[in-house]
N, C-alpha and C positions, 0 to 999 in steps of 0.2 A: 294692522287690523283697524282703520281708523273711518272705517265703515259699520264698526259694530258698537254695539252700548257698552259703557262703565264696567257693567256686571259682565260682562261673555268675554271682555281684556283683565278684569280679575283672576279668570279660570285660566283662558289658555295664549294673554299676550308676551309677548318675547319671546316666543319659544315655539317652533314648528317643527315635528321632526318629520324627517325626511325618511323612506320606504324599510319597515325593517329595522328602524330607530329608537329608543328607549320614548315611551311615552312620558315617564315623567324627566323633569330637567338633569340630567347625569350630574353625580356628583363628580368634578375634574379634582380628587384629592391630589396634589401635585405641586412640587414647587417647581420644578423647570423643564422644558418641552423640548423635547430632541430632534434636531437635524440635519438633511445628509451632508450639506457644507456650508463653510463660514460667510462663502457670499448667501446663502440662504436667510443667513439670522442676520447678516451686517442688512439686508433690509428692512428688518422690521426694527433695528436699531435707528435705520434714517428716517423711522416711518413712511416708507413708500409702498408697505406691502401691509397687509391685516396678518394678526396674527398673534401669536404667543411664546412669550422666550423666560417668563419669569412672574409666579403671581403675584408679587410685590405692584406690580403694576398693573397687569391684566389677569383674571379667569374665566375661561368658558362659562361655569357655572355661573358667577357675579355679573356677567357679562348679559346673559338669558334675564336675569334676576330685574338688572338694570335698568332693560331693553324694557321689560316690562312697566315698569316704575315711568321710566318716559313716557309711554304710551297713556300710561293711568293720569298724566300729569296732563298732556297736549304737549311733550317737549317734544327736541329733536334731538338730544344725548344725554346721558346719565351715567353716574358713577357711583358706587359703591365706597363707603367708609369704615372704618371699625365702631366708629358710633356718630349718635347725633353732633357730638359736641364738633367732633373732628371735621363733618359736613362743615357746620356752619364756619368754622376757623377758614379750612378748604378754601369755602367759598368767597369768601371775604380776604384773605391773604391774596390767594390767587389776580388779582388784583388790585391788591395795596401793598404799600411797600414803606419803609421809614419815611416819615416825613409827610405821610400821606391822612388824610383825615376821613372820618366814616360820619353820617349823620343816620341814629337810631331811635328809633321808640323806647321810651325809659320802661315801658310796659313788656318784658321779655324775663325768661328764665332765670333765676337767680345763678346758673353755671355759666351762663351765655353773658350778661350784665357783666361779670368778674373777668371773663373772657376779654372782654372788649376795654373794661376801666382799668383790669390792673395787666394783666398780659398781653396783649396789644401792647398797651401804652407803654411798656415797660421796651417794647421792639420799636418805637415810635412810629407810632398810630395811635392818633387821638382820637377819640369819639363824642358826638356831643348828642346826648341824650334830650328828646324832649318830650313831651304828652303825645297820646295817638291820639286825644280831643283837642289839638291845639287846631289855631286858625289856619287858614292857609298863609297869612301874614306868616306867622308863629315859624313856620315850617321851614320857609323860602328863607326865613332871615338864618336860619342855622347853616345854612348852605357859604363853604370858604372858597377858595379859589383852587385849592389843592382838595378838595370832596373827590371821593371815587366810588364812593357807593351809599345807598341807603338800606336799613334792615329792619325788619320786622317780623313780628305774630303775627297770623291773621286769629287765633284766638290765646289770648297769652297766656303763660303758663307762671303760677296758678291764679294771678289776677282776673281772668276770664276775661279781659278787657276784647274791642270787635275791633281791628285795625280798618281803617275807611283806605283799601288799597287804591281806590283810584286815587284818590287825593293824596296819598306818598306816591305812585307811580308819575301822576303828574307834576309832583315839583322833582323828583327825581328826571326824569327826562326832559324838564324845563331846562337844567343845571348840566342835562350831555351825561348823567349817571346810570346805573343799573337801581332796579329795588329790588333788593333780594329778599325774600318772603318765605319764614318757618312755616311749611305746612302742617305741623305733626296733629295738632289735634282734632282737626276735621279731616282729613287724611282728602285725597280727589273724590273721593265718593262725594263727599259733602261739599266741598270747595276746591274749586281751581284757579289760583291766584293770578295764570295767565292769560287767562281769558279775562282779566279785568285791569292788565296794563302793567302784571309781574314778569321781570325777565330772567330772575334766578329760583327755582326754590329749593329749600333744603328740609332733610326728615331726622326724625330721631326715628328709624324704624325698629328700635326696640320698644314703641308704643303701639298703634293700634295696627301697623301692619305686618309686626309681629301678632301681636295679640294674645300672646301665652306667656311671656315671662321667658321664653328661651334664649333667645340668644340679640345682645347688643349689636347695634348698628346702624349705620347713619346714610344720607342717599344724599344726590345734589341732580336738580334737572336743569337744564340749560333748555331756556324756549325759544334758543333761536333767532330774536327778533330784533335784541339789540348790535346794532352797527358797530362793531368797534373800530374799523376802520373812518368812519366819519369823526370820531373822536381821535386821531392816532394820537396824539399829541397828549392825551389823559390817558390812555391805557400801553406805553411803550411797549411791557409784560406781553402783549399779544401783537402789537401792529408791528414791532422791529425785530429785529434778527436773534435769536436766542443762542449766543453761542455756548452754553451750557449744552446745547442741543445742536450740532452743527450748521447753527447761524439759522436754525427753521424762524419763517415768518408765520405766525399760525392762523391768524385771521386771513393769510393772506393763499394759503396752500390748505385750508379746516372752512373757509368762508365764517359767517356768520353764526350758522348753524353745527359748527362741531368746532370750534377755535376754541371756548371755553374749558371743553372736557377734555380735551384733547392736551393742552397745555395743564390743566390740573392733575391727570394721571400722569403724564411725560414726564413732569418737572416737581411739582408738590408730591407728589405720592412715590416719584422715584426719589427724593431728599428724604422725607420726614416720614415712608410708613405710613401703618394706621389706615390699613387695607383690610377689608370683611374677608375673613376664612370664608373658604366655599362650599363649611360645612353650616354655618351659621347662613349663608344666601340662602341655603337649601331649606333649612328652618325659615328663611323671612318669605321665601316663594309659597309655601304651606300657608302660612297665615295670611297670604295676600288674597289666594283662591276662595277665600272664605269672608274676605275684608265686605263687601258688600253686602252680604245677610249678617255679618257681624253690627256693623257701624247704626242701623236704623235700632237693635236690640237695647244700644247702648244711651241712644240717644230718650227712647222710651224709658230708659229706667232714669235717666239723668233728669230727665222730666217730671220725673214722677215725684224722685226725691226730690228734687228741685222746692216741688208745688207743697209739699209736705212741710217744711223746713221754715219756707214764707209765713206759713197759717201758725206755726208752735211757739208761743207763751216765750221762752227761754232765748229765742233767736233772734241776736240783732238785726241781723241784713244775712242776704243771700244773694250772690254772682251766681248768675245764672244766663244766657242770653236769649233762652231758649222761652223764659217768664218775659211777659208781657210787659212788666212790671220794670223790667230791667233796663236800664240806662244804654244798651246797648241792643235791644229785642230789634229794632227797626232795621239797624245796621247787619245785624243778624240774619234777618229775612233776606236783605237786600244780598248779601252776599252765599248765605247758608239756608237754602229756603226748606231742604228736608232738614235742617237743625245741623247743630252744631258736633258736639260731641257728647260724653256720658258724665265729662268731669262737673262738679259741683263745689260752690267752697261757697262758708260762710261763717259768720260770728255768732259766738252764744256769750252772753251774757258770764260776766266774771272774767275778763280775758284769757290769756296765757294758762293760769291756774285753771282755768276751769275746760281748756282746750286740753288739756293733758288729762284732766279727772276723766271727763266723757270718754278718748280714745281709748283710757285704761277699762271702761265696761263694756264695749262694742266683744262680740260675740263672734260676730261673721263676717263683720270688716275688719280686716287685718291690716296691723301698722306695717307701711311698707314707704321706702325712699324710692317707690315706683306708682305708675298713673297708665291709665289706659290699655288696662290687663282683662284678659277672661274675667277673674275674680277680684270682686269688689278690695280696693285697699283705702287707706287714706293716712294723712301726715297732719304735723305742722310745720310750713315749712320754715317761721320762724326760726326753729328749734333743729332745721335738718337741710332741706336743702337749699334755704337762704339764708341760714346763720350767718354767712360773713358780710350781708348787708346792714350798713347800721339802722336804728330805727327811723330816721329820716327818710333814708332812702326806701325801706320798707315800707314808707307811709307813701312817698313818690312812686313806688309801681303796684300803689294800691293791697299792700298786703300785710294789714295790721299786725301785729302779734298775736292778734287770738285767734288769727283766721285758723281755720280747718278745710281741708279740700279732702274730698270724697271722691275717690274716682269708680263710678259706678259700674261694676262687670255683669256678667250675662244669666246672674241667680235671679231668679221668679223676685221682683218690684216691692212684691208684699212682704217677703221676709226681708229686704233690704230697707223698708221701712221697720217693717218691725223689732230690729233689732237695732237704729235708730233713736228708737222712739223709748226703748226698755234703758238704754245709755244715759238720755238724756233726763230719766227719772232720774 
């Protein structure tokens, strides 16, 4: 469908059925797929045939789900995870190995950071974390000899910081790297990190392209463009002979454009699991049909509180990228020109104590260790989902202790101010 708009590959891309066909995506409830002989499935074991033998690895339904996800991205393959967190692992394992080093933005997810600094490293792979406002000096000097990827937000989670992806894509492919790029909170509607020089991205689509709180899960698009075989010599995992896999060469029998996904479902997803049920695809396909009249409601009310928050007596500072005001508004435009997302964080006055007083009056916003939902929630995440950062490093990805993040959902702006506003009495 790469003839038609954003919105018309929301509704109905991945998925075409044929005369007589179920209009929506069938759910393939199924763990294993029968057939009439054993040279029949030893194909799709050598992968010489398409097909299905076990959803561990493949499902029709995830597969549709997928398909679609690529399209919505500009890639040319997509996979399916049981969550975000497993995507970004995925993506990043699938090409690193012991011994091997990643260069990342210290500005990322507080499960994602722990990811990379303590579990990683604990499989050795080291990471070296540094500002997404660093120089391009800054950037180039983090890069070792053994580097194999670089990572990032394009709006980070919940520092709201703007990732400048040309400037990581360019010292990444300066260095013969990939940049692999979280899309979760501007989701493709708002941003497509491929079009500006990203070669992997990954989703937590238990955020906005779910968009109901139903069901967890994670997505990874391969766009195709990076050469692995021009590097063979940095990515062995694809350019040489997998004999875990009967010696398959991936980049070399996948090209460019399916070598990535292809060896991630093969080899990672048939090891370690942490595959999306294909009742949960089925719930992430529903929220996706709807992700483009969703994403502008969200960004309206993010704006609004936004603007509100800036103007109130009590409030120290407000992330936002979507305000003028913000250290990031330009970078913003430049990359998210319909806006960013709904989420919003900022300080009030009295730190920590007085971040827990306010959440304890809130009405209509509900405390929740979740973001980017129909209905408005918000956290601390000092206190929840970045507790195991210390406060240094909580001040290095911009995320004080008092902060609060708002994730604004799709109730009428005024009551979401209003109830706000009655908190902050």
């Amino acid at each position: 469908m790469s003839d038609f708009s954003i919105n018309t590959k929301c509704v109905q891309g991945g998925y075409t059925p044929g005369n007589g066909e179920p209009r929506q995506i069938p759910i393939v409830q199924s763990t294993t797929f029968k057939y009439d002989t054993s040279s029949d499935m030893g194909k799709l074991f050598d992968l010489e045939a398409s097909g299905y033998f076990y959803t561990r690895l493949q499902n029709p339904t995830n597969d549709h789900v997928a398909a679609k996800i690529a399209e919505l991205e500009g890639g040319t393959a997509a996979m399916l995870t049981s969550s975000g967190q497993a995507a970004n692992f995925f993506a990043l394992f699938n090409i690193c190995e012991a011994g091997d080093h990643i260069v990342s933005s210290a500005s990322i997810y507080g499960g994602t950071f722990n990811l990379m600094s303590v579990t990683m490293a604990k499989m050795g792979i080291e990471t070296t974390f540094i500002s997404p406002d660093c120089t391009e000096e800054e950037l180039n000097a983090a890069f070792k000899e053994n580097t194999k990827a670089v990572f990032g937000e394009t709006i980070a989670n919940p520092a709201l910081t703007v990732l400048d992806i040309e400037k990581f894509a360019k010292a990444a492919h300066a260095h013969n790297v990939p940049l692999i790029v979280d899309n979760t909170f501007p989701t493709p509607v708002n941003c497509r990190p491929i079009e500006w020089g990203a070669d992997i991205i990954t989703h937590s689509t238990t955020k906005y392209m779910d968009g109901h709180g139903a069901a967890v899960g994670g997505a990874i698009v391969d766009s195709g463009r990076f050469d692995w075989m021009a590097h063979k010599d940095k990515f062995p995992g694809l350019t040489t002979p997998d004999e875990s896999y009967h010696g398959i060469v991936y980049a070399e029998k996948f090209g460019k454009e399916g070598a990535f996904i292809t060896k991630c479902t093969s080899q990672l997803m048939r090891d370690l699991g942490s595959i999306q049920s294909p009742q949960h695809a089925f719930y992430l396909n529903l929220g996706l049909e709807s992700l483009h009249v969703r994403m502008p409601r969200h960004v309206e009310n993010g704006t609004a509180v936004a603007k509100f928050l800036e103007k109130h007596p009590k409030v120290v500072k407000v992330n936002y990228p979507g305000l003028e005001s913000d250290p990031y508004y330009e970078r913003a435009m430049k990359y998210m020109g319909n806006g960013g997302c709904g989420v919003v964080s900022f300080e009030i006055k009295g730190g920590r104590a007085a971040a827990e007083e306010f959440m304890g009056k809130l009405k209509l916003c509900a405390i929740e260790t979740h973001v980017a939902d129909a209905r408005t929630c918000c956290l601390n995440p000092a206190t929840s989902t970045h507790r195991q950062m210390s406060d240094e490093q909580l001040n290095a990805a911009g995320i004080p202790a008092g902060l609060i993040r708002i994730s604004c959902g799709l109730e009428d702006k005024n009551d979401l101010i209003a109830d706000i506003e009655q908190a902050l009495k």
